[in-house]
C-alpha positions in Angstrom: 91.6 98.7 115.9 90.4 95.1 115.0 88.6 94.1 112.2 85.9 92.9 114.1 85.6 96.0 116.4 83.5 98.5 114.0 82.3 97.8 110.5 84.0 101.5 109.0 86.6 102.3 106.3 89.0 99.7 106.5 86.8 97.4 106.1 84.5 98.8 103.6 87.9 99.7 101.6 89.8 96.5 101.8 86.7 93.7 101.8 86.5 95.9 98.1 90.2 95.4 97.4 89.9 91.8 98.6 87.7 90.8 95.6 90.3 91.5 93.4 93.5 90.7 95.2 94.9 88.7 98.0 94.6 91.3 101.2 96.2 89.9 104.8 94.8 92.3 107.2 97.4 92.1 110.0 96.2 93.5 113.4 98.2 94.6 116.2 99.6 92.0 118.4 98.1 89.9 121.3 100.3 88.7 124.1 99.8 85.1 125.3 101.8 82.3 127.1 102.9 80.5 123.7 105.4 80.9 121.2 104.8 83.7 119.2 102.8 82.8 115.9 100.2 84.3 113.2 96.7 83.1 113.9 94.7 83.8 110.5 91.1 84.3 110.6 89.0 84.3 107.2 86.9 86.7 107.0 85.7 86.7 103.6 87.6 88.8 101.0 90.2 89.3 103.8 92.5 87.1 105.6 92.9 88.9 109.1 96.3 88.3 110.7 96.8 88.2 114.8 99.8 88.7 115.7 100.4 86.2 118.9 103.4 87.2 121.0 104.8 85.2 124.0 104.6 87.7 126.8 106.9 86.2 129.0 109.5 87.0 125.8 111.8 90.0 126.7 113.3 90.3 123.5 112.6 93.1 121.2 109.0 93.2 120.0 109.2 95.3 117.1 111.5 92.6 115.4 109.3 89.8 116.5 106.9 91.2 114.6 109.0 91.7 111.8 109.9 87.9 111.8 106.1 87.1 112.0 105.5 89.5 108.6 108.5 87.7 106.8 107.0 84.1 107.9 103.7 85.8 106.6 105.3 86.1 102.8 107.2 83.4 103.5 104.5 80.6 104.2 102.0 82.2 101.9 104.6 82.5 98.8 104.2 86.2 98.5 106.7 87.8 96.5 104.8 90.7 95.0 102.9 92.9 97.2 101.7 96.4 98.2 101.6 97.5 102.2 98.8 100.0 103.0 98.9 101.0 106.6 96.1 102.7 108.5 98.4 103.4 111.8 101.7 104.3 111.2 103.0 102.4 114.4 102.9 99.7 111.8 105.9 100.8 109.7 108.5 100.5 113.3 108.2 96.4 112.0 107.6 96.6 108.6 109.9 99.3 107.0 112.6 96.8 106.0 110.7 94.6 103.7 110.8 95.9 99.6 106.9 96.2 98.8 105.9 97.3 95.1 104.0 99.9 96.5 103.3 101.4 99.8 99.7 103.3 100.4 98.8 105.3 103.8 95.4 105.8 104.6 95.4 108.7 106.8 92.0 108.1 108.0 92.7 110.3 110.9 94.5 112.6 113.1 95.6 109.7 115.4 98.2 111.9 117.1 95.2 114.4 118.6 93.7 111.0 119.8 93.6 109.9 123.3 96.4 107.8 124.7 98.1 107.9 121.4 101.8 106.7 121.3 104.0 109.6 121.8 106.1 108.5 118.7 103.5 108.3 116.7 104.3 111.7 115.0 107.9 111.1 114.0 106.9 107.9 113.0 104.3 109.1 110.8 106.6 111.6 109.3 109.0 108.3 107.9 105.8 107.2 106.5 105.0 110.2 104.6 108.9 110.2 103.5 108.5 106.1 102.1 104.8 105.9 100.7 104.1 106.0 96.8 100.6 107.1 97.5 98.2 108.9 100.7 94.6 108.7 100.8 93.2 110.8 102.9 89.7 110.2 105.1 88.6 113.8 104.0 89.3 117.0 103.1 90.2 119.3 106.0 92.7 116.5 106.8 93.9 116.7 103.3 94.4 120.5 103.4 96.0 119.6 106.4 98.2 116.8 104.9 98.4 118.3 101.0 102.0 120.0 101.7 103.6 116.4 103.2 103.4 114.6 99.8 103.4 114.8 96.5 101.1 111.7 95.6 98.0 112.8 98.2 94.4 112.5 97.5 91.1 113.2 99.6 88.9 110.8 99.7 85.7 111.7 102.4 83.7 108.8 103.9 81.4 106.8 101.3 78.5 105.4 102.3 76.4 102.0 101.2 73.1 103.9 100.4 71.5 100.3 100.0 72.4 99.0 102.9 70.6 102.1 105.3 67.9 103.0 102.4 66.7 99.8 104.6 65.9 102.4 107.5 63.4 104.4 105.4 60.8 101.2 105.6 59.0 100.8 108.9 61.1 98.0 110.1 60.5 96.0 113.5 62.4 97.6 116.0 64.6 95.9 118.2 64.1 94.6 121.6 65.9 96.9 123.0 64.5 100.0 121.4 61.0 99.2 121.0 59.7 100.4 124.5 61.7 103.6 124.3 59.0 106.5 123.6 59.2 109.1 120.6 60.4 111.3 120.5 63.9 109.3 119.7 67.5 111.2 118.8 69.9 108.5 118.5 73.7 108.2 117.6 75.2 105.4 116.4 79.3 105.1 116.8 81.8 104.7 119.1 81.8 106.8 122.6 85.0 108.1 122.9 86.7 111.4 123.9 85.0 112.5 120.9 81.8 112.5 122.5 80.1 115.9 123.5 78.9 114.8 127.0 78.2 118.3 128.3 76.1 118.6 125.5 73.5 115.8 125.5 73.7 116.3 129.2 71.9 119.4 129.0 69.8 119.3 126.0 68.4 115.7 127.8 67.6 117.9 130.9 66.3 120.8 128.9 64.0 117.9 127.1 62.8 115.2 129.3 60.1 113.8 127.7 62.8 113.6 124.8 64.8 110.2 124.7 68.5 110.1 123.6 69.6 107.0 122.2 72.8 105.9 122.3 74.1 102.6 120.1 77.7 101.8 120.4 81.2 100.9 122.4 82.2 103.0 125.1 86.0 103.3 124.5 88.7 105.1 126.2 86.3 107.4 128.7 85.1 106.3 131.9 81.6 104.9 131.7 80.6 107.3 134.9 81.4 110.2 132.9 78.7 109.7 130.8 75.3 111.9 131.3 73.2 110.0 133.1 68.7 110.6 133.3 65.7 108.8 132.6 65.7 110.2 128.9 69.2 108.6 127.9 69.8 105.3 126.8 72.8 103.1 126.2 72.4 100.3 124.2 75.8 99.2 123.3 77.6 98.2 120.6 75.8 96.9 117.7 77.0 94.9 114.2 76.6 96.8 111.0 74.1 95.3 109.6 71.7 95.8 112.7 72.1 99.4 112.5 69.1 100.5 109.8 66.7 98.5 112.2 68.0 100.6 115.4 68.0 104.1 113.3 64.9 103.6 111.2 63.1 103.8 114.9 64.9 106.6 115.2 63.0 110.6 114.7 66.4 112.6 114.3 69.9 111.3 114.3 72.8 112.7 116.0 76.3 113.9 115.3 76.8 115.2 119.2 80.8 115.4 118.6 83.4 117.8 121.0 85.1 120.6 119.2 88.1 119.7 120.0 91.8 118.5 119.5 90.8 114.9 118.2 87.9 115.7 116.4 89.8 118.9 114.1 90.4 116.9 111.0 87.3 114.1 110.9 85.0 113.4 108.5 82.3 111.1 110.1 81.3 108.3 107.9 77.5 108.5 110.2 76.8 111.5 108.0 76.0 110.1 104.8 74.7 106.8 106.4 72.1 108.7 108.5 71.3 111.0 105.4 70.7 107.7 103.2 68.5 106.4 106.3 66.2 109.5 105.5 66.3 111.0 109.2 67.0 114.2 109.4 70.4 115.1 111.2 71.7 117.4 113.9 75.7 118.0 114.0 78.0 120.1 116.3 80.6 122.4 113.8 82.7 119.4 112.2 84.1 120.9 109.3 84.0 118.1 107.4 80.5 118.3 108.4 79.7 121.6 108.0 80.7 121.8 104.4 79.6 120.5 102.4 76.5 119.5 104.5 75.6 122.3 106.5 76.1 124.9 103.6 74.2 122.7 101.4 71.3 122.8 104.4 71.0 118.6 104.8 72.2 118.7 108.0 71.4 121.0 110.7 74.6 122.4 112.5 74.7 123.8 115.9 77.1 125.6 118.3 75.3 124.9 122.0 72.7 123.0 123.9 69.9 125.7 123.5 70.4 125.9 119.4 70.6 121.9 119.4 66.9 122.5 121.3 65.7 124.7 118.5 67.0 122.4 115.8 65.2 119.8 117.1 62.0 121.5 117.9 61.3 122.6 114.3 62.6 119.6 112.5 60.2 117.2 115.4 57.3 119.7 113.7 58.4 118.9 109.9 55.6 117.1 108.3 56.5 116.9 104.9 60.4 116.0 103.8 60.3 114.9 100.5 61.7 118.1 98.8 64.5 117.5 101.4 65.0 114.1 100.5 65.3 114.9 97.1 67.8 116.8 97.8 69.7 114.1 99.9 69.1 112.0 97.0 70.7 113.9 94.5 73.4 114.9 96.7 74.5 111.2 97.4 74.4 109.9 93.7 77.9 109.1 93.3 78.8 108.7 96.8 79.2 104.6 96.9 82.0 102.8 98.6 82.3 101.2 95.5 83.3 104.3 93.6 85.9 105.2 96.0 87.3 101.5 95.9 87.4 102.4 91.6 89.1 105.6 92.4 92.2 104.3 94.9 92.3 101.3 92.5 93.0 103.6 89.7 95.3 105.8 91.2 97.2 102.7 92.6 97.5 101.4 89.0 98.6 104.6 87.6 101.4 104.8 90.5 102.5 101.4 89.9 102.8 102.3 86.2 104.2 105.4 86.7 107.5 103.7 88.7 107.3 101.3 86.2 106.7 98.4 88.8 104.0 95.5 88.3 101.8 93.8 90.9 100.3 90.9 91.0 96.7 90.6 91.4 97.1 87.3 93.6 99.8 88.9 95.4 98.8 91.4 97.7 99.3 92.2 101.0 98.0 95.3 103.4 99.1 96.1 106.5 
């Protein structure tokens, strides 16, 4: 995961943390034909970290990367610091150093993920053991998580209700999207083993003269396993703040995820962004989805190809939505990115206070 992959919680978290402290986003490594070194990018509130390693080095990479951390605090004069990790693959390098704190924000299930490093659980399990505090990226994972900790929190995706309240003004579609004929059902994320292929599939062939959008980075499936037809479109990865454009052209919005191993404990952070767009919203049975959103009737949940039809036909034939949207309003009041940032901050202080530790402001790092 680099910073500059997909604009999603890390980056919504820590560009929040980073106008109040000194954050050092360090990626995972990149191998090269020079000496290994830190190559810092700034990226606003965050300083992103690269690890460079010489590939043609056999010696062991985890301590490489340990060295390039301590030359990290070293060069930078940071004695005073917290480590948040987001994979715990990060802690093999890093679990000798003496942080004030240490924060893991289980944003996922990474072990049900594909290709994910078969040490990844017993590695996690050291992590649980060492961090002062866990975040957790909603609550079936924390339900999941609760009994592994003593200092765990849920906290579900957040959304910037600003930033896709854009989407409910007519806005001038892209290039790329303008020709496409209504009606549209788009998606907007990464296309991964997460995706429900058999399911757009067939709802595209059961509705031809509907068009399926498709906006984001094909990662980790083969391209040719995608559905293929006249009524599907891949536009590819897009930056963050082109999305409202792409999704205000947009006549329902899609959450077309597999039920399956990797998808179990998410909480997709498309949910409150589509509802703040205004479009209405079709989901397979996420939990995190289905409750609150489906019991609360903002998002229309369905279990196959021919109830995904019927969803669509009768919200295509909805002419008035304000009483729903009043209802999407209310609902997403207090949901704000910034408010979660407020709430981790808090419990972070409180933590720190509570092992009677101090942290400077101006000395932060995250991992």
């Amino acid at each position: 995961m680099r910073w500059n992959f997909v604009y999603q919680r890390p980056q919504h978290l820590l560009s929040r943390f980073g106008k109040h402290y000194s954050v050092y986003f360090i990626e995972e490594p990149v191998f090269y034909d020079h000496n290994d070194m830190n190559l810092i990018t700034d990226a606003g509130n965050v300083q992103v970290v690269t690890p460079h390693l010489n590939q043609n080095n056999k010696d062991d990479i985890t301590e490489r990367q340990s060295k390039l951390v301590q030359q990290l605090l070293d060069e930078h004069n940071i004695n005073n610091y917290i480590f948040w990790y987001y994979s715990p693959m990060m802690y093999l390098f890093s679990k000798n150093f003496y942080p004030s704190l240490i924060v893991y924000d289980c944003m996922d299930e990474l072990s049900a993920f594909k290709f994910a490093p078969p040490q990844l659980k017993e590695t996690e399990r050291q992590l649980f053991e060492k961090a002062d505090v866990v975040f957790t990226g909603g609550y079936s994972l924390y339900y999941a998580k609760k009994d592994l900790h003593q200092n765990i929190y849920p906290f579900p995706s957040s959304i910037e209700k600003e930033h896709f309240a854009k989407a409910r003004i007519h806005n001038q579609q892209p290039v790329d999207q303008e020709n496409i004929p209504h009606p549209r059902l788009g998606f907007c994320g990464v296309l991964d083993e997460r995706f429900d292929i058999e399911l757009i599939r067939e709802a595209a062939q059961r509705k031809p003269h509907w068009n399926f959008i498709m906006v984001g980075p094909v990662v980790k499936i083969d391209e040719h396993d995608l559905p293929r037809g006249n009524n599907i479109h891949y536009l590819g990865g897009k930056s963050y703040n082109e999305l409202p454009a792409y999704i205000s052209g947009w006549d329902i919005a899609l959450i077309p995820f597999a039920i399956n191993e990797s998808t179990q404990y998410i909480s997709p952070t498309k949910t409150p962004e589509y509802l703040a767009a205004g479009k209405p919203v079709i989901s397979t049975p996420i939990k995190d989805v289905v409750r609150p959103y489906g019991e609360e009737e903002l998002v229309s949940i369905v279990h196959s190809a021919e109830e995904f039809v019927i969803a669509g036909e009768q919200l295509l034939t909805q002419t008035n939505r304000l009483k729903w949207l009043k209802q999407v309003d209310e609902f997403l009041a207090e949901n704000s990115w910034d408010n979660t940032f407020n709430e981790m901050n808090k419990i972070i202080n409180e933590t720190l206070n509570i092992n009677k530790k101090s942290i400077n402001p101006k000395r932060e790092i995250y991992v």
